[in-house]
N, C-alpha and C positions, 0 to 999 in steps of 0.2 A: 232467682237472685240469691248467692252467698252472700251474706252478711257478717262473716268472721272476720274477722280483720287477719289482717295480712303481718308479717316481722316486722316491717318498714311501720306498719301504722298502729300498733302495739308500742313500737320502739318511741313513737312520738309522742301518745298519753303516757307512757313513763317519765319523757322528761319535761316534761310539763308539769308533773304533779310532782317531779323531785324541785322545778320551778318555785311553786306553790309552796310546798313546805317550808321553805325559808320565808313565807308572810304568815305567819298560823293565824290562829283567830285574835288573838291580842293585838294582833295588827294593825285589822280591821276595827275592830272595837276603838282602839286610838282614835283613827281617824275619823270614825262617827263622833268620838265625843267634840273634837276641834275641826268638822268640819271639811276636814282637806283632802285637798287630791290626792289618790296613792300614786304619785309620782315618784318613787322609787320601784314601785311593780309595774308602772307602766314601761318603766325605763329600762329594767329586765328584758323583757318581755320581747321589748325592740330590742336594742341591743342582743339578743339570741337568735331574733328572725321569724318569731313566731306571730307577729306581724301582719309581717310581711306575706305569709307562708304563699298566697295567691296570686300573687305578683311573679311575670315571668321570670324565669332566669335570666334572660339576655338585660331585663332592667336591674338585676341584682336583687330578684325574690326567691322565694321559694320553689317557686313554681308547678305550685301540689296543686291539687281539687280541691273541691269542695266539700270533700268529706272527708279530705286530711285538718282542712280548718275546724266543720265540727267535731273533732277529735279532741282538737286544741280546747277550745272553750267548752266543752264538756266537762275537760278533765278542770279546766280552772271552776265551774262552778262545784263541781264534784268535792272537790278541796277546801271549801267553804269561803274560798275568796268570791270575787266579781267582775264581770270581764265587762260592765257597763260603761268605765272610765276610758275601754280602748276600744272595744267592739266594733264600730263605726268605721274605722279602717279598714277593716277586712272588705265590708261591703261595697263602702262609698269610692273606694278606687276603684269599681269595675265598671264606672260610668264611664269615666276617664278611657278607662283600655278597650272598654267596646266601643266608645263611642267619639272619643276625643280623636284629635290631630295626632300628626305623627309629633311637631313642635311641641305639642301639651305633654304628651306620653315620654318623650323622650326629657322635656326639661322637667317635670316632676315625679313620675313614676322611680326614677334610681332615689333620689333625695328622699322619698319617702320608704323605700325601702332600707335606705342607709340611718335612718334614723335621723336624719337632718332637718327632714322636714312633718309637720303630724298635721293632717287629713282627716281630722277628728268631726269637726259640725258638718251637721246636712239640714240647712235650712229651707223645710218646707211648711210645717204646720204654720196656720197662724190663727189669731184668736177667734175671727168670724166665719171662720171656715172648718175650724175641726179635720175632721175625715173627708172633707169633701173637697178634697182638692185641687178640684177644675175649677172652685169658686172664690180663688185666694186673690188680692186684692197685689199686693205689692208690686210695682210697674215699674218696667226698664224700659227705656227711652232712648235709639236710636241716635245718636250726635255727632256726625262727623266716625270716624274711627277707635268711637267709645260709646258706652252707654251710659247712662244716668239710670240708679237704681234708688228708689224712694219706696219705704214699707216698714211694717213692723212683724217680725217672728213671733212664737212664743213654743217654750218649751222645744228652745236648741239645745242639745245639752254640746258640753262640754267648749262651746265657745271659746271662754276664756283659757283653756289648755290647748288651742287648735291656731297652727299658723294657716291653714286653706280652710274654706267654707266653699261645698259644694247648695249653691242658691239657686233652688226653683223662680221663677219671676215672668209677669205677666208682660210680653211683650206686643199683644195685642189686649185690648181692654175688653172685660166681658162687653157681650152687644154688640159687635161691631164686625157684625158680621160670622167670624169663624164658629165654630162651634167652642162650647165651654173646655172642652176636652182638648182643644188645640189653642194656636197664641202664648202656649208658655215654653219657656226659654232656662236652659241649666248655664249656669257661669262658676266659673272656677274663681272664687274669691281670695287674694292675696290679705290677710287679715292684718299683715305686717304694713301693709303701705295703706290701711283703709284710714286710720287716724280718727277723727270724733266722729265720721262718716259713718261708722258702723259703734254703736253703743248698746251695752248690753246689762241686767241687772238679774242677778239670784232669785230662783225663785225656789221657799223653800216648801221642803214636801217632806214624806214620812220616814224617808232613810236617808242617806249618805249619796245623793245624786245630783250631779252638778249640772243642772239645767237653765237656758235661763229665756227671761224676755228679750228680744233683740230689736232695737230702732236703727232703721236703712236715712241717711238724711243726706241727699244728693252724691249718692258713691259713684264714683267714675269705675268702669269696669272698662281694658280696652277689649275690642271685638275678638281679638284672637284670644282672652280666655273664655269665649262663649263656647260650648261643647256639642259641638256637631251643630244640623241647621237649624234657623231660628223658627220657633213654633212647633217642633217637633221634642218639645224637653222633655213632658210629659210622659210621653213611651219610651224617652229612654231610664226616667227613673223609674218606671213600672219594669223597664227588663231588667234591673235590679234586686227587684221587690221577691223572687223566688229564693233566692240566695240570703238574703236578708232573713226568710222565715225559717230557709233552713238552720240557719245559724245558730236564731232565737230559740227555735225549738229544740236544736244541742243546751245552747244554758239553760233550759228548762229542763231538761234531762238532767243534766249533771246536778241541777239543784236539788230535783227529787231520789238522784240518789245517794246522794248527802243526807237528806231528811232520812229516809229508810234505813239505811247503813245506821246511820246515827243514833236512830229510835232503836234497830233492833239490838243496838250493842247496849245501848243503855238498859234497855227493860230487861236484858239476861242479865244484867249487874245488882239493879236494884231491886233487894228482896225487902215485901211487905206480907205482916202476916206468915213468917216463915217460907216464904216459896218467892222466886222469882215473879215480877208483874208481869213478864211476856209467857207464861204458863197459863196468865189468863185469857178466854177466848178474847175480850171486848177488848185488849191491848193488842195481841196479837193479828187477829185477823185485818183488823185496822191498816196495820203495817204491812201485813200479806198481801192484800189488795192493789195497796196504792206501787207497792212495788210491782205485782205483774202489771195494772197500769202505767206505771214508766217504762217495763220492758216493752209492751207495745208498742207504745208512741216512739222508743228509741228504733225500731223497725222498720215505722213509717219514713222513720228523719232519713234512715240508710238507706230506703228508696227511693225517697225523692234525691239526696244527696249522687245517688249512682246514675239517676236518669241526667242528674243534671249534668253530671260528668261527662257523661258519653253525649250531650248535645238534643237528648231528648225534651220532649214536652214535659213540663213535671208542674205546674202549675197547682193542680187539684192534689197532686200528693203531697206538696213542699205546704200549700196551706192546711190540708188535714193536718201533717205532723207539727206542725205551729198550734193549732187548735189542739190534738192529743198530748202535747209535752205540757201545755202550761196548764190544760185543765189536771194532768198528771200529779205534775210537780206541787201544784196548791192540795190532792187530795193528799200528799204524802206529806206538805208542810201542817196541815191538822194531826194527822193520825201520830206525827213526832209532837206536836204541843201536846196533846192527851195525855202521848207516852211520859213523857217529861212531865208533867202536871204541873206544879210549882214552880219548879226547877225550869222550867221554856219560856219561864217569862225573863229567867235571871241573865243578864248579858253574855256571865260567862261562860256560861252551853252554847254560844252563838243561834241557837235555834230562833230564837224571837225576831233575829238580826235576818236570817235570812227568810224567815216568815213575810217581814214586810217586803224585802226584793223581792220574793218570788211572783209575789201577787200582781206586780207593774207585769209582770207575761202574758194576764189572759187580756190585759188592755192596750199595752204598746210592743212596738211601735204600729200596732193593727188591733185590733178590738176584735173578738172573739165573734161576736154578733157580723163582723162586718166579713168573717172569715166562713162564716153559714151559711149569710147570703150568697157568696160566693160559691158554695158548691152547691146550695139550692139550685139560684139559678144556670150558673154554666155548666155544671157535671149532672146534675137531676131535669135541667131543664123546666121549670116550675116558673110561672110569673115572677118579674122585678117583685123582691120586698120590701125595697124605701122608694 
């Protein structure tokens, strides 16, 4: 496999990062100190299509791969911005386009490529369930030509910036027969018509991320936004789940080579002791390291990313480079504190700022641990580990 990029996909991390330039890091900084959304970057972003970019053409997308998308988000975390405010979109419509109605696809796929409409929450985790999510409790109830959904999320992000909510829900109740892996059910939630039905509260955490708790209190969902057959939701958000790591593992990549680029422009600048700091081994090799491990991992991500394109299996590869981007990008986010010393702690290097992002990679939205087992067992074949 070539891994060069092509004019077309070259031309696209150019303007994405010419995007990017117009939020620098002062931007970002702002909106950690007051909290808010970057809703003028998100609103770029859309408004240009870069969105959009996996959504077909005939619905008014882009209609690239998946490795035009992590191009995109590469280059935005590369740039020192964050693509966590919009991320979700790339992903969570491909429930929708593999798995939805022609009705669903047709009435919100254009709107969400036009900007009209944002496809931002995916609600599945919930508090008693963790990572395990055949054992989530929130229950949709059958009534006539609706549902009744009752439950609580936790750690939805972007909720409150999101007119659809793509909702996991237990259609059948553990015990009752099915197996824990089946009885769950995906619904395309209107957020706009949910009213106190759907409530939701901040939860805050160590950066700038807008996540929150979410309380379900008798929401009427009608059956036609239920997404594909009921009891089958499950596998359709795990055929998501490939696309999802590849993604992640691009902003992990781009984060680490932010950190790298960043440390190694810095330590040729600042001289101590008469000599530049990156003249010495214990700075430099530091940054040498973690940079060929990002160039790795970014290898991985264009494998899996190309398998996926062409309709291959890419499971074990799209989770390795989820696993090698973000253990990457954390060893580069160190070896750039070191580099920095003082100065990494100070907001205005942004380094500290993107220290703390980058570390949410080796834990969501999949845990590192949970991505071992995963190739322990299915690609090494070795007994269950939990």
């Amino acid at each position: 496999m070539d891994f060069h990029l092509d004019e077309d996909q070259i031309a696209v991390a150019e303007a994405v990062a010419g995007v990017c330039a117009k939020f620098p890091g002062r931007y970002w900084q702002e909106l950690e100190e007051t909290g808010a959304y970057p809703e003028e970057f998100v609103r770029t972003l859309t408004d240009l299509g870069w969105l959009s970019i996996l959504i077909p053409e005939e619905y008014g997308g882009g209609g690239r791969g998946i490795t035009e998308a992590a191009i995109v988000l590469e280059e935005i975390h590369r740039s020192g911005a964050n693509a966590n405010a919009c991320h979700a979109q790339m992903y969570t419509m491909g429930t929708v386009l593999r798995h939805g109605s022609r009705e669903q696809k047709d009435r919100y796929l254009p709107e969400i490529a036009a900007g009209r409409l944002r496809l931002q929450a995916f609600g599945i985790t919930e508090p008693d369930a963790g990572i395990d999510t055949t054992r989530i409790q929130t229950r949709a109830e059958r009534d006539g030509d609706r549902y009744i959904i009752n439950g609580q999320k936790t750690f939805i992000s972007r909720i409150e910036y999101s007119d659809l909510m793509l909702l996991l829900a237990r259609t059948t109740p553990l015990g009752e027969g099915a197996p824990p892996a089946e009885g769950l059910s995906v619904f395309l939630v209107d957020l706009r018509d949910a009213g106190d039905a759907v409530q939701f509260s901040r939860i805050p955490v160590m950066f700038n991320h807008h996540t929150y708790q979410v309380f379900i209190n008798d929401l009427e969902v009608p059956v036609e936004n239920r997404v594909g057959e009921e009891g089958r939701g499950l596998r359709y958000i795990i055929d998501g789940w490939n696309a999802e790591r590849i993604l992640i593992a691009s902003e992990a990549i781009g984060d680490g080579r932010f950190f790298t680029e960043k440390a190694a422009s810095y330590a040729t600048s600042r001289v101590v002791f008469g000599k530049p700091i990156a003249s010495n081994q214990g700075v430099q090799f530091p940054i040498a390291e973690a940079y060929a491990a990002v160039q790795a991992a970014g290898l991985m991500r264009f494998k899996a990313a190309t398998l996926f394109d062409s309709g291959a299996p890419c499971g074990a590869e799209s989770n390795m480079a989820k696993l090698l981007a973000s253990k990457a990008s954390w060893q580069a986010a160190n070896a750039a504190l070191t580099a920095f010393g003082g100065n990494g702690f100070a907001r205005e290097f942004d380094v500290e700022r993107k220290f703390r992002e980058t570390k949410l990679l080796e834990i969501a939205p999949v845990s590192n641990n949970l991505v071992l087992s995963y190739v322990g067992q299915r690609v090494l074949g070795m007994p269950k580990s939990y």
